[in-house]
N, C-alpha and C positions, 0 to 999 in steps of 0.2 A: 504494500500500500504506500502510494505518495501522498507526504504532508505538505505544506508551504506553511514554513516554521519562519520565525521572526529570530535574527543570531542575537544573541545577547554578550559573548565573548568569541574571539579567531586567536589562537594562539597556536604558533610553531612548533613541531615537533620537533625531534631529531633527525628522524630520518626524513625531513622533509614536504611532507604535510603536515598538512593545519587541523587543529581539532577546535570543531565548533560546537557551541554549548547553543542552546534554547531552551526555552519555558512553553509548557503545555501545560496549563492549569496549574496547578501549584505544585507540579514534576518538572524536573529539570533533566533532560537528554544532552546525548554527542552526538558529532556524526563527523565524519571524515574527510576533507575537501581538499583534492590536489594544488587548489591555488589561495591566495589570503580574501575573505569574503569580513568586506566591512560592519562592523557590530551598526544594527538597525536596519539592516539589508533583511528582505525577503527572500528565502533562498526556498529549493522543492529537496527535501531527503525522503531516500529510499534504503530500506536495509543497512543502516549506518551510516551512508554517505549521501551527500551531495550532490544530485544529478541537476544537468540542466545547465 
């Protein structure tokens, strides 16, 4: 299932991606994104990651 999550945090890993944080109701997820995705951005995650 794809959501359109609002990012709340993009921060860099080690190995080079970025791990992004979001708020669904008062739960807080990750997801995984090959490139830096600005906090307040609208992004689509899928299975962890970032699509789109």
């Amino acid at each position: 299932m794809t959501q359109r999550v609002n990012v709340q945090t993009c921060t860099l890993r080690r190995d080079g991606q970025h791990l992004v944080t979001y708020r669904v109701g008062s739960s807080v997820y990750s997801a995984l994104s090959p490139k830096f995705v600005q906090p307040g951005t609208d992004v689509r995650v899928r299975d962890g990651k970032v699509v789109g």
